[in-house]
C-alpha positions in Angstrom: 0.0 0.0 0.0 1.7 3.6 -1.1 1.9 6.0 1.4 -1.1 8.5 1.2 0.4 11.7 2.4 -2.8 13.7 2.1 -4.7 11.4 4.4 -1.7 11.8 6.8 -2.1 15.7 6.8 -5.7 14.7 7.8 -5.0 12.7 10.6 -2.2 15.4 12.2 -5.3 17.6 11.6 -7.6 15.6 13.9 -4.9 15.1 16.4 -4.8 18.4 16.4 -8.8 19.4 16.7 -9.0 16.6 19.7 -6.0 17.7 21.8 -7.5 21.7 21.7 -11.0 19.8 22.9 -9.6 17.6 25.7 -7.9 21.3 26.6 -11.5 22.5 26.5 -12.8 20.4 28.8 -9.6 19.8 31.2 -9.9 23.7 31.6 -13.4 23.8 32.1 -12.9 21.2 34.8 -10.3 23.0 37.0 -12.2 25.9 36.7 -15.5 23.5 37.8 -16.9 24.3 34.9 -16.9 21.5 33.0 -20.8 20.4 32.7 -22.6 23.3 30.8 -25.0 23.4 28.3 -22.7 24.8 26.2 -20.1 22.4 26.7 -22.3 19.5 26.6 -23.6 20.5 23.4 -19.9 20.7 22.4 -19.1 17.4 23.7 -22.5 15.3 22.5 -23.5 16.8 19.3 -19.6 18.0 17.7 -16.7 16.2 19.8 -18.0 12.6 20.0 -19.7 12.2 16.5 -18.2 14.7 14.3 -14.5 14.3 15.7 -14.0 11.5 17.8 -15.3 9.1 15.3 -13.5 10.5 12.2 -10.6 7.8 12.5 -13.5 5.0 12.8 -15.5 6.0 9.7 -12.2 4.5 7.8 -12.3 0.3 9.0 -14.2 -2.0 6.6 -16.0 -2.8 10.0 -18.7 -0.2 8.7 -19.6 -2.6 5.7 -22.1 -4.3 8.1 -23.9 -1.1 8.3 -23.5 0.3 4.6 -22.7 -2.3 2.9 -19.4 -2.6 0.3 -20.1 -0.5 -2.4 -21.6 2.5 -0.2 -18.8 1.8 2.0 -15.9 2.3 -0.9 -18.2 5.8 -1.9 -18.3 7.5 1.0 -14.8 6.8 2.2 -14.2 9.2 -1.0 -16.2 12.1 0.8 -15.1 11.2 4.6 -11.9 14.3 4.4 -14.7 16.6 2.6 -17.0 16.3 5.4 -14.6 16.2 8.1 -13.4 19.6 7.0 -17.1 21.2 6.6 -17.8 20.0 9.6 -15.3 21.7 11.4 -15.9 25.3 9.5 -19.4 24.6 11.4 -17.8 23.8 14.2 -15.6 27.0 14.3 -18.4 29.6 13.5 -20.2 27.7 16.7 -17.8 29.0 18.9 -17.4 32.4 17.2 -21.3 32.8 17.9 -20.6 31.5 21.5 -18.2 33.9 22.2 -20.3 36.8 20.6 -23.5 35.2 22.9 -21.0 36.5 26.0 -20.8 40.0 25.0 -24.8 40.5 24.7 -26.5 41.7 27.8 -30.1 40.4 28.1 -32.5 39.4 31.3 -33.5 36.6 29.3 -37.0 37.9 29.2 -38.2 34.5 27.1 -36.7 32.3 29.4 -38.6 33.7 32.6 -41.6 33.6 31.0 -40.6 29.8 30.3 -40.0 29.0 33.6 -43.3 29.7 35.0 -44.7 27.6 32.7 -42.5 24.7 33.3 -42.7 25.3 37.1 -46.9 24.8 36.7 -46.0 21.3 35.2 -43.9 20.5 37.9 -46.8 20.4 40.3 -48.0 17.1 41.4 -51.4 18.0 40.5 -50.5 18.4 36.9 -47.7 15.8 36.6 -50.9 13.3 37.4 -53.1 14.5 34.9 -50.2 14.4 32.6 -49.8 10.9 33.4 -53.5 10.3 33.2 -53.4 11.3 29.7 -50.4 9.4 28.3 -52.4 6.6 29.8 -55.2 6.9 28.2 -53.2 7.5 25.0 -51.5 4.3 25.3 -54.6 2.3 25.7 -55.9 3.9 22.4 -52.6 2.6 21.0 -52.8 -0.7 22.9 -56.0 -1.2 21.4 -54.4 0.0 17.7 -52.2 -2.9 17.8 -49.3 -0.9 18.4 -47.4 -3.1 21.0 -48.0 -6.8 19.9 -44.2 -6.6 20.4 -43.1 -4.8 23.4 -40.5 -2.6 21.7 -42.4 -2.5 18.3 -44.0 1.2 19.0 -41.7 2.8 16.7 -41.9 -0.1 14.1 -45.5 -0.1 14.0 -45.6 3.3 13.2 -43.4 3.4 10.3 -45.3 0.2 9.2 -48.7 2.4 9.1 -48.0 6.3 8.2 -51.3 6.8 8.7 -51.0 5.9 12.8 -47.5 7.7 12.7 -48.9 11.0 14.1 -50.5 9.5 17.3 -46.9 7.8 17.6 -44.7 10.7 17.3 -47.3 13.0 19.7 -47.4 10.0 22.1 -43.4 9.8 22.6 -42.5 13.4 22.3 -45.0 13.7 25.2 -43.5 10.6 27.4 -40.1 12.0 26.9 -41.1 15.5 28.2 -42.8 13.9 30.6 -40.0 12.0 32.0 -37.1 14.7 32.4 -40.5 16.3 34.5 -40.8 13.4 36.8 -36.9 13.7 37.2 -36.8 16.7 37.8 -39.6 16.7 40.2 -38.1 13.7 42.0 -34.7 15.4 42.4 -36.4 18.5 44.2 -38.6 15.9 46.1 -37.5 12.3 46.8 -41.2 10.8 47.5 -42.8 7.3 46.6 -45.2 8.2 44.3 -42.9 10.5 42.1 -40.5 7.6 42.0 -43.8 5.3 40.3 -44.2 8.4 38.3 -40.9 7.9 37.2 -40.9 4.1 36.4 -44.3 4.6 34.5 -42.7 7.0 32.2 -39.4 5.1 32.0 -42.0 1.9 31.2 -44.2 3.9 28.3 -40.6 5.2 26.8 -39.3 1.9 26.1 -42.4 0.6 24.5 -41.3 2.7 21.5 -38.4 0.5 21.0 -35.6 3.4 20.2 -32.9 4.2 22.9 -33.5 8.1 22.1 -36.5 7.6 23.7 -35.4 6.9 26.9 -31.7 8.1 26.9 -32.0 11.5 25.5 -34.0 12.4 28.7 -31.9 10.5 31.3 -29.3 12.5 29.5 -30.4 15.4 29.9 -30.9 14.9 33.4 -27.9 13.9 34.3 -26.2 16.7 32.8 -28.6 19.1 34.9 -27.3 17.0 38.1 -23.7 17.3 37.4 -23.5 21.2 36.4 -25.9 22.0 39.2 -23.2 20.3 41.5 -20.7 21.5 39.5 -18.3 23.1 42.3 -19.0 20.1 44.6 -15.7 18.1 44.0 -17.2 14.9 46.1 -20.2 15.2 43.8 -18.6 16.0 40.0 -15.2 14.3 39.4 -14.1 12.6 36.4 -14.2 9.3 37.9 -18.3 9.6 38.7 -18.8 11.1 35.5 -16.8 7.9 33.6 -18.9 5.6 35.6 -22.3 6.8 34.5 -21.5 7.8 31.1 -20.1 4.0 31.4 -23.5 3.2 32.4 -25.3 5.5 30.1 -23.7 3.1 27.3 -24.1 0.2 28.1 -27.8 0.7 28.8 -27.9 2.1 25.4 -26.3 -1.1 24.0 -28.4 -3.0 26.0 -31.5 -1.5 24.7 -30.4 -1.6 21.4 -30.0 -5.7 21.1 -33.1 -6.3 23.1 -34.6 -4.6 20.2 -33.7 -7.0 18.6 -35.0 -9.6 20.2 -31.5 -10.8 22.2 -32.4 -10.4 25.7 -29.2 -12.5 27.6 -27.3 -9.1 28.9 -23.5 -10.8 28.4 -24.6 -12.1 24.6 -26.3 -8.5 24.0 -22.9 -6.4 25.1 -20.6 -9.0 22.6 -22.5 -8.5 19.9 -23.2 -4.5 20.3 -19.7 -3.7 21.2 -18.9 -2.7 17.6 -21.7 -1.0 16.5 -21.2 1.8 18.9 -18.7 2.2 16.9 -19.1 1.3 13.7 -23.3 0.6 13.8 -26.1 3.8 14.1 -25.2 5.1 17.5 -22.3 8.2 16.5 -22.4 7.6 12.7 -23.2 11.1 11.8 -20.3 11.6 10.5 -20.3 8.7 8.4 -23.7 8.9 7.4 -23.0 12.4 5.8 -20.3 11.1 4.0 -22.6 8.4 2.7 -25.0 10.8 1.6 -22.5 13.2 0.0 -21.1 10.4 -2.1 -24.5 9.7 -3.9 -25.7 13.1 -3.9 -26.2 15.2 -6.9 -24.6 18.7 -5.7 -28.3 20.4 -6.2 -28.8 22.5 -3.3 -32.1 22.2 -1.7 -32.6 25.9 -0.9 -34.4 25.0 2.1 -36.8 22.4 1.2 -35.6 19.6 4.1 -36.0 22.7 6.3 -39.1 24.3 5.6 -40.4 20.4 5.9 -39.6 20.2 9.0 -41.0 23.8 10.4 -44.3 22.3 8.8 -43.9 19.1 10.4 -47.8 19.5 12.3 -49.6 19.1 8.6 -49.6 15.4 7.8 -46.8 14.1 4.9 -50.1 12.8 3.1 -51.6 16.7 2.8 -48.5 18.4 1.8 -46.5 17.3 -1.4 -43.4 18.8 -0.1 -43.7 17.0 3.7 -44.0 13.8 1.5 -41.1 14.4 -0.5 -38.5 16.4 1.5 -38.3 15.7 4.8 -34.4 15.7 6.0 -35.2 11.8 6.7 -36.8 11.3 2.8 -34.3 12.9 1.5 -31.2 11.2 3.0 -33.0 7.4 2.4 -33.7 8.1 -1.2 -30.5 10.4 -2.0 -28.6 6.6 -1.2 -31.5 4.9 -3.0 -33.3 3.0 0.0 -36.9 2.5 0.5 -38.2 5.6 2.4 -40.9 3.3 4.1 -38.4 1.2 5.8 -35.4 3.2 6.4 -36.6 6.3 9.1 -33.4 8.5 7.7 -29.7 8.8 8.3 -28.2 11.7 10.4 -26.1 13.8 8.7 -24.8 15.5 11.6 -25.3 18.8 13.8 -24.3 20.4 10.2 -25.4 18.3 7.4 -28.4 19.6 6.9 -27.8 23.2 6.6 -24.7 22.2 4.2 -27.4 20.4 1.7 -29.5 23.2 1.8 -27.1 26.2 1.3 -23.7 25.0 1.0 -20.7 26.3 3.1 -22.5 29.7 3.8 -25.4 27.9 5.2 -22.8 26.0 7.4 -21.5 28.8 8.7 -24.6 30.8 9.3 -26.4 28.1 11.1 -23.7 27.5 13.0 -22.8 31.2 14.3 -26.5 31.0 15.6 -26.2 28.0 17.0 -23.4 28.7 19.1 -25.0 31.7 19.7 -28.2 30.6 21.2 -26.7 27.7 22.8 -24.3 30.3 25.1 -27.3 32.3 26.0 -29.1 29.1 27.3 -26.2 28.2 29.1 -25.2 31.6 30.6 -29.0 31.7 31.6 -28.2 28.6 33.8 -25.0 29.2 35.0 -26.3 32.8 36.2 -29.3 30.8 38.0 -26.9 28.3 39.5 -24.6 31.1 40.5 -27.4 33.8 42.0 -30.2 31.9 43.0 -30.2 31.1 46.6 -33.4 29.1 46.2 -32.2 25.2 45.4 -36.1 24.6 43.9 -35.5 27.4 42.0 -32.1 26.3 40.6 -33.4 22.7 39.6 -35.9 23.8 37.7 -34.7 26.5 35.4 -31.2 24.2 35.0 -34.0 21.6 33.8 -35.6 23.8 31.7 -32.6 25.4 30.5 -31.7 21.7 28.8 -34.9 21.2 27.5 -34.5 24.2 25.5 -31.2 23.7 24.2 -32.5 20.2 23.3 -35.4 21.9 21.4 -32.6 24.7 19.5 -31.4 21.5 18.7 -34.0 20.4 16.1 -33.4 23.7 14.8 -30.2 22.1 13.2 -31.9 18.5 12.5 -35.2 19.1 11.0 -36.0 15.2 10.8 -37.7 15.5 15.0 -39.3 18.5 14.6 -42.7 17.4 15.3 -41.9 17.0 18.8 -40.5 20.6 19.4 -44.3 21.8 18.7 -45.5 18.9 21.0 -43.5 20.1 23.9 -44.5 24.1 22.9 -48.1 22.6 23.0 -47.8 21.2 26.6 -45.4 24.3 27.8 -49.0 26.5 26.6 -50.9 24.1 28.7 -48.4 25.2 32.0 -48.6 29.0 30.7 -52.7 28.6 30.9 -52.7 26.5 34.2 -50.1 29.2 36.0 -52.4 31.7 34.5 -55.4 30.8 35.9 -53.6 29.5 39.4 -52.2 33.6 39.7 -55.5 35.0 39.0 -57.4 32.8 41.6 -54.7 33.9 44.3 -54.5 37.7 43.3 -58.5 37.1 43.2 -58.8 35.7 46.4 -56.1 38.4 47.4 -58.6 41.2 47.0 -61.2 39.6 48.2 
């Protein structure tokens, strides 16, 4: 084999990128700083599947997942990606650092909060529950779960079902970091069933997002609330549960699949973490690159997903470009079996608009994401009440999670779901102030 001196260049270039990361993060953590929204966004949605997976897109190992020919394409486009990837990645933290120098009182976010603080009320975390419940029986009675895990499948099996599917789950998940959060201001009995119910009705969907995304989120909440606590955030306690974190996901994964013997299930998902679906966002673009045409979309995946509440079946151009459409048929695989590949935090906006679009979307991300997180670190920082800190920390992920599908259109469905049921805690804070000022005056 002749030496490739190009690819070598590449590779000092990633060397590169990861050391200035790990001195990211190794400064963030003497300054006990190093769980933040912005930083976890960094670590989860650019460091780990955009960078720390680059050297792994390479091994044959990713023919089980692509198959050979797709597999000898894309490694043509892997460098090409790599590099627009990290032009996204770099006008990310120019719109971070430009987030720092704005002064705002984060007037949105307030409003937010009491909102989400209405949810978090026992009263309305039951009739929360009470609903899902009923919704599941209506999906019980479908035929949605004749397999456990099939809630997901069944939906992609009947598009016509899929809405009550994709309603149901974006709820569950919601409802779940609520029941967290609840539990970690109040350790009682019944929040703990609340939370088993809704860790129960996110599994019946049979994707590890489901479940993960929320514990996730959580976790991350827990660790930058405690973030000066040495005994509490060290790097051995984070290893162990992000440890955990995986091999739950793993787990979950092969049970899917019907292989339920926990020893069996962790030899035979071991390389598809990293080779399988699990951080293959950079491959995945490269896959899609490779068969693409170069026609920029001008926004068509995009608009699709802001317009993700009118069925696929009523609008011709939900049916036919959707980020998830787009990337099955671009490599020529049935759109009614495959849900969609995930061309990373910056594939999207590439497709649509080229390298400017990279960039754009990217400044704004960053940008948004560093106001979310200097929201919660000025909570965390200020606030003397601990209630008070928990919840807006909680909320503060759940909107970085929902700026998020700002940059993946494909889950955007669920960002007006959880709008929906942050109305419904506007309304029922609403009408809990009035009664109080009313009864006030009386």
């Amino acid at each position: 084999m002749s030496f490739d001196f190009t690819q070598f260049l590449f590779f000092i270039l990633w060397g590169l990128v990861v050391i200035l990361f790990l001195a990211w993060f190794f400064y963030l953590y003497l300054k006990r700083k190093l769980i933040t929204v912005l930083s976890t966004t960094a670590l989860m949605q650019m460091f780990i599947p955009l960078i720390l997976m680059y050297p792994f897109a390479f091994s044959e190992k990713n023919i089980m997942s692509t198959g050979r020919m797709s597999y000898y394409m894309y490694l043509n486009e892997i460098n090409r990606v790599f590099i627009i990837s990290l032009i996204g990645i770099v006008f990310f933290f120019i719109g971070s650092y430009v987030a720092m120098k704005i002064k705002t009182d984060h007037p949105i976010m307030n409003n937010l909060s009491n909102a989400y603080i209405s949810l978090l009320s026992i009263r309305n975390l039951t009739l929360f529950l009470f609903c899902l419940l009923l919704i599941f029986l209506w999906m019980f009675k479908l035929g949605f779960f004749e397999n456990f895990f099939g809630g997901r499948s069944f939906s992609m099996e009947n598009s016509s079902l899929r809405p009550i599917a994709n309603f149901f789950y974006s709820s569950v998940t919601f409802f779940l970091m609520l029941t967290l959060t609840k539990y970690y201001q109040r350790k009682t009995k019944l929040l703990l069933i609340y939370v088993i119910v809704a860790l129960f009705l996110s599994l019946t969907a049979g994707t590890r997002g489901a479940v993960l995304n929320s514990i996730l989120m959580f976790v991350f909440m827990y660790f930058n609330i405690n973030n000066k606590n040495a005994s509490k955030v060290n790097l051995f306690k984070i290893s162990i549960v992000g440890l955990l974190l995986l091999t739950a996901a793993m787990y979950l994964g092969e049970a899917r699949q019907g292989e339920y013997h926990f020893i069996t299930a962790m030899i035979n998902s071991w390389d598809k973490v990293f080779y399988g679906n699990n951080f293959s966002d950079l491959r995945d673009f490269a896959w899609v690159m490779a068969y693409w045409d170069g026609e920029f979309l001008y926004g068509k995946t995009i608009f699709s997903g802001l317009l993700a509440f009118v069925p696929s079946s009523l609008l011709h151009l939900r049916s036919e470009w959707g980020l998830g459409i787009f990337t099955v048929s671009t490599i020529g695989y049935d759109t009614s079996v495959h849900p969609g590949l995930r061309p990373g935090i910056f594939g999207e906006s590439f497709f649509n608009f080229g390298i400017p679009g990279v960039c754009v979307f990217g400044f704004i991300y960053g940008c948004a994401i560093n106001l979310i997180s200097r929201y919660v670190q000025d909570i965390i920082e200020n606030s003397s009440s601990r209630k008070e800190i928990i919840y807006k920390t909680s909320l503060g992920y759940l909107i970085s999670g929902l700026a998020f599908n700002f940059m993946i259109t494909a889950g955007f469905f669920g960002v007006y779901v959880k709008v929906l049921i942050l109305f419904f805690g506007f309304v029922a804070y609403s009408f809990k102030r009035k009664f109080i000022v009313n009864k006030g005056s009386a």
